[in-house]
C-alpha positions in Angstrom: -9.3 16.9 15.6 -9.9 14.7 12.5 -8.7 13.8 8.9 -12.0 11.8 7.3 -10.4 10.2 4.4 -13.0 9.6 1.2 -13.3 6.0 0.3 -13.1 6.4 -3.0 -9.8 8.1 -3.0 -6.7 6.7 -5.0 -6.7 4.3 -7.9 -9.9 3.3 -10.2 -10.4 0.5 -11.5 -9.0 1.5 -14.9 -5.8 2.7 -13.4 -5.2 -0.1 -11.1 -5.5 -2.5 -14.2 -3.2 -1.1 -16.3 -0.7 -0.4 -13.4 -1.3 -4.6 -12.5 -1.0 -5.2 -16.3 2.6 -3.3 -16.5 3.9 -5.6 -13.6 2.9 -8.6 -14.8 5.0 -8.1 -18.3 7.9 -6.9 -16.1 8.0 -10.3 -14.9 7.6 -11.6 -17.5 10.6 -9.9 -19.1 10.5 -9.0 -22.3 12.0 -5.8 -22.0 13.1 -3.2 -23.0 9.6 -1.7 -21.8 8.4 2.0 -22.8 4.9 3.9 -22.3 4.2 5.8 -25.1 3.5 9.2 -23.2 2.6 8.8 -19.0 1.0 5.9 -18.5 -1.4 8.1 -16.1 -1.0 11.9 -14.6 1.4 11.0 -11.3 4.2 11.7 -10.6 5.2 8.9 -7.8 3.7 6.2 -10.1 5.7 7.6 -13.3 8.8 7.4 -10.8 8.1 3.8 -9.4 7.9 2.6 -13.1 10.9 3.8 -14.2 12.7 2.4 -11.3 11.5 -0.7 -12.5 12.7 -0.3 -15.6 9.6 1.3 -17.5 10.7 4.2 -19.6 8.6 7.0 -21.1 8.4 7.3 -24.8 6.7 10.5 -26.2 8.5 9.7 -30.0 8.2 5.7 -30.4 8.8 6.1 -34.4 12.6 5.1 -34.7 12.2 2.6 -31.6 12.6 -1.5 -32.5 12.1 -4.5 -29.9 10.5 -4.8 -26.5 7.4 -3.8 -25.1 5.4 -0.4 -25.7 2.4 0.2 -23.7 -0.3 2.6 -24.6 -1.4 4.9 -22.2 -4.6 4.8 -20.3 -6.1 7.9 -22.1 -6.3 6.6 -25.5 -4.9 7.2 -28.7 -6.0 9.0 -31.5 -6.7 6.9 -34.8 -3.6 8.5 -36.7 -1.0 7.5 -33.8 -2.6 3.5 -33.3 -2.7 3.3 -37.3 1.3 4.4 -37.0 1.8 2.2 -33.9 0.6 -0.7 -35.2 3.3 -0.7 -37.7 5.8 -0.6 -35.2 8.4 -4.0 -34.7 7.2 -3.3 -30.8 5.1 -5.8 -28.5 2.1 -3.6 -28.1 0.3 -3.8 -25.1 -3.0 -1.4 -25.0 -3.6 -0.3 -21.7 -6.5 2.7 -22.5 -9.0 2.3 -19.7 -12.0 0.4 -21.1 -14.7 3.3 -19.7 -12.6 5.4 -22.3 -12.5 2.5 -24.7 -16.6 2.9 -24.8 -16.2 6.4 -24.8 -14.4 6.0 -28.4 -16.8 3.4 -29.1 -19.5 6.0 -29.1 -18.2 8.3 -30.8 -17.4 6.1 -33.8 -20.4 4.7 -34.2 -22.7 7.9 -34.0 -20.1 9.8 -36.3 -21.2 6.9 -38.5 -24.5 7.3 -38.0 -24.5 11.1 -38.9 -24.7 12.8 -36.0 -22.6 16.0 -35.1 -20.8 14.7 -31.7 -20.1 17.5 -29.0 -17.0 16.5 -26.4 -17.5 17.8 -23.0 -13.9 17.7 -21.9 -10.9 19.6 -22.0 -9.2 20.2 -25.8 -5.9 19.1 -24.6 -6.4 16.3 -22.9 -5.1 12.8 -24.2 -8.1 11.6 -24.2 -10.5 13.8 -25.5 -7.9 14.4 -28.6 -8.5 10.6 -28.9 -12.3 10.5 -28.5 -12.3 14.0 -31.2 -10.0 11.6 -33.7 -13.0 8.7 -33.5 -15.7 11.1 -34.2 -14.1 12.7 -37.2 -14.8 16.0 -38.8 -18.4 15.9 -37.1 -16.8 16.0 -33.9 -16.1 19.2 -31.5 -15.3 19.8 -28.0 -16.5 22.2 -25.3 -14.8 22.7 -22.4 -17.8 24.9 -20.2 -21.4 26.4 -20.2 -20.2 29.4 -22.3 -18.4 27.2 -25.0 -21.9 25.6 -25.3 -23.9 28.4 -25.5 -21.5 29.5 -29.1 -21.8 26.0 -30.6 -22.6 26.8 -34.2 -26.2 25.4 -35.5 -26.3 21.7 -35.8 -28.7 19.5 -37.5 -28.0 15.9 -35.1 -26.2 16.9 -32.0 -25.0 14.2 -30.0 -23.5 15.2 -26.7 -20.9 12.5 -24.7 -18.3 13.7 -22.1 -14.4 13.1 -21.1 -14.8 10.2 -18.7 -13.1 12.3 -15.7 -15.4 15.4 -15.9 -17.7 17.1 -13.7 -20.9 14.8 -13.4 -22.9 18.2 -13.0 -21.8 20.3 -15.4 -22.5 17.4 -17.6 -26.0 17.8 -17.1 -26.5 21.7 -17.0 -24.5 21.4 -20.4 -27.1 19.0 -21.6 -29.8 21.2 -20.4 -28.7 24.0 -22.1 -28.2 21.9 -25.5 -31.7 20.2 -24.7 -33.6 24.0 -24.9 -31.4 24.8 -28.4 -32.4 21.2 -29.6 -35.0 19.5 -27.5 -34.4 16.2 -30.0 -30.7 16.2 -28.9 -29.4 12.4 -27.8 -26.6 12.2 -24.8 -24.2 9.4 -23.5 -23.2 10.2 -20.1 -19.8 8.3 -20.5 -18.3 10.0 -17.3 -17.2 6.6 -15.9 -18.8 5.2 -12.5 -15.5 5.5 -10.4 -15.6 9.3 -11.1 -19.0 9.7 -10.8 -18.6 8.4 -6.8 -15.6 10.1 -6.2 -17.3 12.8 -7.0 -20.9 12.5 -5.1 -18.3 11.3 -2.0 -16.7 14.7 -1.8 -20.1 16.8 -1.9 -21.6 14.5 0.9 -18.4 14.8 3.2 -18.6 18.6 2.7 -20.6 19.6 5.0 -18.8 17.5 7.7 -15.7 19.6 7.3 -13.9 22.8 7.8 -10.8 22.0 5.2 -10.7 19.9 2.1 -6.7 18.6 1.1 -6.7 16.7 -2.4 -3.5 15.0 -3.5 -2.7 14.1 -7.2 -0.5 15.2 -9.9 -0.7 18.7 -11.3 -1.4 17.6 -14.9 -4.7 15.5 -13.4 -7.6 16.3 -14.7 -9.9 14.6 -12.2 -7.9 15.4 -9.4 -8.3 19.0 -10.4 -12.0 18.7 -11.0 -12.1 17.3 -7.2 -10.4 20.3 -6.3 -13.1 22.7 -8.0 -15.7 20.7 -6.6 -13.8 20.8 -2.9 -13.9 24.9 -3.2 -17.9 24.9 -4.0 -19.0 25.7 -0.9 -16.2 27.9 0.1 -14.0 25.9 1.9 -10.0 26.0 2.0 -8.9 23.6 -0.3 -5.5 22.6 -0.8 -4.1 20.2 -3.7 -0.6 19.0 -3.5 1.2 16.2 -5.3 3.3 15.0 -2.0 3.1 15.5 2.1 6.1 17.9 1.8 4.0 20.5 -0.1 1.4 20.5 2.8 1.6 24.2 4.7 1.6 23.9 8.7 0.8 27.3 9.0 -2.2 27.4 6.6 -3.4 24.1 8.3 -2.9 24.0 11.6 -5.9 25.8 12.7 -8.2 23.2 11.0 -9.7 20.7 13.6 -11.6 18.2 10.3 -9.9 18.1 7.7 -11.4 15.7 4.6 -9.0 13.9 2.0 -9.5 12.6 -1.3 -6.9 12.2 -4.2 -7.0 12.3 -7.8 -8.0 7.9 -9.9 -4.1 7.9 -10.3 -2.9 8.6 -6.4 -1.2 5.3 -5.3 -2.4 4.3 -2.0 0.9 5.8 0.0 0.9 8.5 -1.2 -2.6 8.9 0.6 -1.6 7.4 3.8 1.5 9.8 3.4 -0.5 13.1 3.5 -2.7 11.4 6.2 -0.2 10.9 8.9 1.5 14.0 7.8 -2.2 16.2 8.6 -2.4 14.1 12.0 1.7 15.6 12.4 0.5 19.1 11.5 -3.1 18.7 14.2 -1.1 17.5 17.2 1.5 19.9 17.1 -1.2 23.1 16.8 -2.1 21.5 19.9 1.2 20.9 22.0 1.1 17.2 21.6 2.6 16.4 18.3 5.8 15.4 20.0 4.0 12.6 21.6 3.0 11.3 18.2 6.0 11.8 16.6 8.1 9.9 19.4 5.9 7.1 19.6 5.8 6.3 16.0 9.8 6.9 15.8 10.0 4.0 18.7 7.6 1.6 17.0 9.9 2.6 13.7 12.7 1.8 15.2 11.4 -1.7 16.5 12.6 -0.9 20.1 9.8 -3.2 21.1 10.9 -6.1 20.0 13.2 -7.4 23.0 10.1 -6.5 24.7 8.3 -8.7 22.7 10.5 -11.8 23.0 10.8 -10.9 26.8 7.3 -11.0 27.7 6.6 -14.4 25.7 9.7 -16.3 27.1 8.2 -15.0 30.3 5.4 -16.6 29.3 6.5 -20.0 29.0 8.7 -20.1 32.2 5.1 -19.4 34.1 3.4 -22.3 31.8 6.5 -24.9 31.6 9.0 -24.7 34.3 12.3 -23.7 34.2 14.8 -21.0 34.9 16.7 -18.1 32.8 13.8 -17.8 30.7 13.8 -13.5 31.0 17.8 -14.1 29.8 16.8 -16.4 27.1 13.8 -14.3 25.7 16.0 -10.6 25.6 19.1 -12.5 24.7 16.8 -13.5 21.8 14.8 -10.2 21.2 18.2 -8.0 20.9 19.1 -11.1 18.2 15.9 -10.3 16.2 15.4 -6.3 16.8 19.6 -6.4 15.2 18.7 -8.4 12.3 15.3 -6.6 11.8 16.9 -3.6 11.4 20.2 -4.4 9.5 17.9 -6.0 6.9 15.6 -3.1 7.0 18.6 -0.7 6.1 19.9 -2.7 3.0 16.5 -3.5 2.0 15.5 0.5 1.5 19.3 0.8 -0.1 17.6 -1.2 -2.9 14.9 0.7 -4.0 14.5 4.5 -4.9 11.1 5.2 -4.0 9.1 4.4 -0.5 5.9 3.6 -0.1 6.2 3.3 3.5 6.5 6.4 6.4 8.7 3.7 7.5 10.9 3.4 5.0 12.1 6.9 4.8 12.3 6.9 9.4 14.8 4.0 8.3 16.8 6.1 5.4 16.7 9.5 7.5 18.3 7.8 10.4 20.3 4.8 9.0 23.3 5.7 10.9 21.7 5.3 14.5 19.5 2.8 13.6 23.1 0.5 12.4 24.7 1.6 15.7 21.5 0.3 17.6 21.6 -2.9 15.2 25.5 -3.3 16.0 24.5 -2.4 19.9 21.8 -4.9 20.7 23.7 -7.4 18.8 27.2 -7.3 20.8 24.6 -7.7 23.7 22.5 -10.9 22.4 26.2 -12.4 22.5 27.2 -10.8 25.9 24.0 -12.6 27.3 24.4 -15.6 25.0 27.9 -16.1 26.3 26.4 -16.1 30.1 23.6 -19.2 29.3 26.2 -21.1 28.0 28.3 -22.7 25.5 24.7 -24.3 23.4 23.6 -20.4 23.4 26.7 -19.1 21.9 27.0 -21.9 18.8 23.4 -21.4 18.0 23.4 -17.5 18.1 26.4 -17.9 15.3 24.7 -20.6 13.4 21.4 -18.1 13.1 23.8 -14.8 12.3 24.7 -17.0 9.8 21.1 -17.7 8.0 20.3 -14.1 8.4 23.9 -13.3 6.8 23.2 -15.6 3.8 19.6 -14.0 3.5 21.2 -10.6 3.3 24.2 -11.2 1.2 21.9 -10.7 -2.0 21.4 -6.8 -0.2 25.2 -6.0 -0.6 25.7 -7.5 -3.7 23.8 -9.7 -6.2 24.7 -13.1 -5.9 22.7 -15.6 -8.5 23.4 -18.7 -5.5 22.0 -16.8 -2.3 18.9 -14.9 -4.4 17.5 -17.9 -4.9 16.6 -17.8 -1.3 15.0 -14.5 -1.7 13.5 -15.5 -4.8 11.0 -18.0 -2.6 7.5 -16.1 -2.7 7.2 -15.6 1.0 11.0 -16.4 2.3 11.3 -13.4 4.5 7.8 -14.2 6.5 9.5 -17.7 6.4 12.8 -17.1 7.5 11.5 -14.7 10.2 8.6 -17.4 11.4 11.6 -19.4 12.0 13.7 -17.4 14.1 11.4 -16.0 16.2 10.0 -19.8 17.0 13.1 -21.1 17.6 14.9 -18.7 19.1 12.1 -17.1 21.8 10.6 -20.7 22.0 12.4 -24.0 21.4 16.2 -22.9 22.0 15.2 -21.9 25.7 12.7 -24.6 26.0 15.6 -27.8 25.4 18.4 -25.7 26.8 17.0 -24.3 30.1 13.7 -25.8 31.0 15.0 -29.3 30.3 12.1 -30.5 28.2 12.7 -33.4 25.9 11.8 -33.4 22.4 7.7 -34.6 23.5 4.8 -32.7 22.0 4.7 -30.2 24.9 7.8 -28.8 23.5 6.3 -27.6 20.2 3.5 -25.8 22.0 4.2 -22.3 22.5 6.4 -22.5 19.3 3.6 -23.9 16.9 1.7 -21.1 18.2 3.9 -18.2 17.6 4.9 -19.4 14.5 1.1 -19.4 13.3 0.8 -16.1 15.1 4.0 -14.2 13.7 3.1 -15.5 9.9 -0.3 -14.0 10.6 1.7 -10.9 11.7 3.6 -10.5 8.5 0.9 -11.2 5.8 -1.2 -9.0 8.1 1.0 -6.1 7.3 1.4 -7.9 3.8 -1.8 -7.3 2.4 -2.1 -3.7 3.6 -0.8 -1.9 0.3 -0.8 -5.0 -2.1 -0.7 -2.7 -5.1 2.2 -0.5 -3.9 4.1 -3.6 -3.2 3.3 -4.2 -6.7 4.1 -1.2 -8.1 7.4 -0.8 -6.3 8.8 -4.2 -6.9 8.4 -5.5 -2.8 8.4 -9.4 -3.6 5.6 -10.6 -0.7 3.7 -13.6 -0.6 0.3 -11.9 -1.4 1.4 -10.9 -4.6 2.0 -14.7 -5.5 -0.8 -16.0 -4.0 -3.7 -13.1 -4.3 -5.6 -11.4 -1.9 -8.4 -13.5 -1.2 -5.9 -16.6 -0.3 -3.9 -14.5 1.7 -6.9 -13.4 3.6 -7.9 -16.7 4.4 -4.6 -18.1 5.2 -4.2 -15.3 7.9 -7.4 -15.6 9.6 -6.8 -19.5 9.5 -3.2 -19.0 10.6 -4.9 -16.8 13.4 -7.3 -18.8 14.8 -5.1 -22.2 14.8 -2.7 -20.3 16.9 -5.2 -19.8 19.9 -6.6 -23.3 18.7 -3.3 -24.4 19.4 -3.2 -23.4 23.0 -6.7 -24.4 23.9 -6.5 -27.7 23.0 -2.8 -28.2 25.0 -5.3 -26.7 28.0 -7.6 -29.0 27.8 -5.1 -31.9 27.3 -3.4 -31.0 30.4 -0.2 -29.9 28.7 -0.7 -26.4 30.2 -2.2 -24.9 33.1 -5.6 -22.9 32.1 -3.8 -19.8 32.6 -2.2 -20.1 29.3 -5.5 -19.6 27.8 -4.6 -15.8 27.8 -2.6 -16.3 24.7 -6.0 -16.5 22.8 -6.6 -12.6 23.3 -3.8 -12.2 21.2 -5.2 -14.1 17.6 -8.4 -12.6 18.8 -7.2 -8.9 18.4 -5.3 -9.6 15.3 -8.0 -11.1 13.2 -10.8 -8.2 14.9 -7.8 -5.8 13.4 -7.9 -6.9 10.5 -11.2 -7.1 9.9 -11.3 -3.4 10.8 -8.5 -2.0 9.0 -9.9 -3.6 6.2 -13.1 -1.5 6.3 -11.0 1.6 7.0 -9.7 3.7 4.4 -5.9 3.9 4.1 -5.2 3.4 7.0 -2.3 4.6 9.2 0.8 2.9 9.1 1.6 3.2 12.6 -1.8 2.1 13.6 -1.1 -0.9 11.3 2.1 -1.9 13.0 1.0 -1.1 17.5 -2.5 -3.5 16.3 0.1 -6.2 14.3 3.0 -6.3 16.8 1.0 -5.3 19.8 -1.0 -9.1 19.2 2.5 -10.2 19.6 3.4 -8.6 22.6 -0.3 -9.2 24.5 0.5 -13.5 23.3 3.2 -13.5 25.5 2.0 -10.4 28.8 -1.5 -11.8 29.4 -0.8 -15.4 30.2 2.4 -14.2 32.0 0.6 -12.0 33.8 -2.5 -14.4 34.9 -0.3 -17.1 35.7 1.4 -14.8 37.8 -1.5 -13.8 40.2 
């Protein structure tokens, strides 16, 4: 049992610029900020704007100040000459494949010709691409419609840029044997075009065909038609809740595709929602459904902390290490999760499966938070007095960082202001807690450059981690106002910085091996940079990938840094 996922589902390229161009004026500011009309046919996108503060504005003409974007359809000639005039910041955002569309049509209405829209009349942008042609202009909407065009004496034939890519063509065939001197401009744009040729190709491979986008899509209905062409169950829904077990859970491949304006989560959202509906026809779902609860719940992270103190106490000596590394872990796993609570408080939406575990089950996960905290102190208390002082000296970092969560505070958001000070903050704790803490207070190690081993290499690691699961959904982050370090310093640099983070970690280790600093058992920690960076590098070829999966291949690195060199040291 399968879900393929198309690789050219969710946002085109027009889509995702004007949703990038959007952010970037909300930070700038100058608000207020309106769309005249949607800014594209979604529902979750239209939603995620306004919770940042972008409104919709079907009736601009009485409007004064701030920032009116124009929506990626187009706008007729009549509106953008009553725009214009406007004491608004205008910011057009019409896709630039519909840009050439209009383009076309202007200049052959110029030229004389009689211009024939393939598209459908009520679409935004076809009543734009109609106002650039003039009175010459017409639409049709199907093969009939073109068979009743009147006569014409220099038809010119050009297409809504989200149509069928093969209708387009039989309606130019049928034009070309009425007028076999008749000129064409395919300006169907590329992205749709693929999307498109994708779906036909991944047919065959399938026994169900589930398309998510917003009802009022045009190209995520066309996807849908196309889906049905062969006679296969096709189901289009705007969200996972609208997805039918029943009707579903007898289909062992199951492809997905979504509409040029389906944000990334909602994709992975209907994904991991089909895998739900599979497992259970089969008995197993449970399984699933348990083990992504656990990893949701961050259960493993005591585990985590555990294994790597462990870890050290085989490669440096000592005693108390297991005490020292859960002590630690239930520290971390309570902050992780009292953070995690106030932090989906803030927003609305989620983009993350995550996110809405967390907001379905805040009240156990605060009474595990409370739990696992009242026993890093119980355990704290019992390695002594140095354990106790800096336990309450980290509560109070993580209590600072959070303050801005309960209320705003203009002193302590300063902290969270700092493009990457969570990744920081947590990089921090993990290496100083799980590493240098236990190191100086029960192995007896003096402040020498074997000390900052293990914690130089976790720290590298961990950060790794975090911009790992960073760069996953860097557009939703976006869109939904998550402040990560990605966003500030792009893809491409984040990308490096993790693979170079990555590999400096098991540098690290290798070269205290081969100093002497550790015995050649330690070398096992390598596995762990190893696996994130292969990861990566194959979740990055992977269509939206599943979060879960994301987060067993992230921490999992973590967990196999600390249980392979314990465990060969041990034999």
């Amino acid at each position: 049992m399968s879900v393929i996922v198309a690789k050219t589902a969710g946002f085109c390229w027009g889509v995702r610029r004007a949703v990038d161009s959007v952010v970037t004026e909300i930070k700038k500011g100058e608000g207020p900020f309106r769309v005249y009309g949607p800014l594209v046919h979604n529902p979750q996108v239209i939603e995620a704007l306004k919770d940042r503060g972008v409104g919709s504005s079907p009736e601009p003409w009485e409007e004064s100040g701030g920032t009116l974007f124009l929506r990626t359809h187009g706008v007729t000639l009549e509106e953008r000459a009553r725009l214009v005039k406007l004491p608004l910041v205008l910011r057009d955002l019409t896709c630039p494949r519909v840009g050439r569309a209009l383009a076309i049509a202007t200049k052959m209405s110029k030229l004389g010709y009689d211009v024939i829209i393939y598209g459908d009349s009520g679409h935004h942008e076809v009543k734009a691409i109609l106002s650039s042609a003039g009175s010459s202009g017409r639409v049709v909407s199907s093969l009939e419609e073109a068979h009743k065009l009147p006569d014409l004496e220099k038809p010119f034939l050009l297409s809504q840029t989200t149509q069928n890519c093969e209708t387009f063509h039989e309606i130019l065939a049928v034009l070309t044997q009425r007028w076999p001197s008749i000129e064409s401009s395919n300006t169907i744009c590329d992205s749709t075009a693929r999307r498109q040729k994708e779906l036909r190709e991944l047919l065959g491979k399938v026994d169900a065909v589930v398309v998510v986008g917003g009802r009022h899509s045009a190209n995520t209905e066309r996807l849908a038609l196309i889906g049905g062409e062969t006679g296969l169950p096709v189901f289009k829904v705007e969200t996972p809740d609208e997805l039918d077990p029943e009707a579903l859970k007898n289909y062992k491949r199951i492809l997905l595709s979504a509409g040029a304006s389906t944000p990334g989560w909602s994709i992975r959202k209907v994904r991991e929602r089909l895998l739900e509906i599979q497992g259970n026809s089969t008995g197993a779902g449970w399984i699933r459904t348990v083990f992504r609860n656990l990893v949701f719940s961050g259960v493993h992270i005591p585990f985590i902390a555990l294994m790597i103190a462990l870890a050290q106490r085989q490669t440096l000596g000592g005693s108390d290490w297991g005490s020292a590394g859960l002590a630690a872990g239930l520290f971390l796993w309570s902050f992780t999760n009292f953070t995690a609570v106030l932090e989906c408080r803030r927003v609305a939406m989620t983009s993350q499966k995550r996110q809405e575990f967390i907001r379905t089950n805040e009240s156990i996960i605060l009474i595990l938070a409370a739990l696992s905290f009242v026993g890093a102190v119980v355990i704290s208390s019992v390695l002594g007095t140095a354990w106790l002082i800096w336990t309450a000296v980290a509560t109070l970092f993580c209590f600072l960082y959070a303050l801005p969560l309960f209320r705003a505070n203009q002193f302590f958001d300063l902290l969270r202001s700092i493009p990457g000070s969570r990744e920081i903050l947590f990089t921090l704790a993990w290496s100083f807690l799980v590493c240098i803490l236990p190191a100086v207070t029960l192995a007896g190690l003096d402040f020498s450059l074997r000390l900052f081993i293990w914690p130089v290499s976790l720290a590298l690691l961990f950060f790794s981690r975090s911009l790992f699961l960073d760069l996953v959904d860097l557009q939703g982050d976006a869109l939904l106002g998550m402040d990560t370090l990605p966003l500030h310093l792009g893809f491409s640099r984040c990308r490096k910085i993790l693979i170079a983070g990555a590999s400096s970690a098991g540098l690290v280790q290798i070269a205290a091996v081969f100093s002497g600093k550790l015995p050649i058992c330690s070398l096992g920690f390598v596995v762990a940079p190893v696996i994130l960076i292969t990861a990566y590098f194959r979740l990055e070829k992977e269509s939206f990938p599943s979060e879960l999966t994301v987060r067993v291949l992230s921490d999992g690195s973590l967990a196999i840094a600390g249980f392979i060199p314990f465990l060969l040291c041990s034999i």
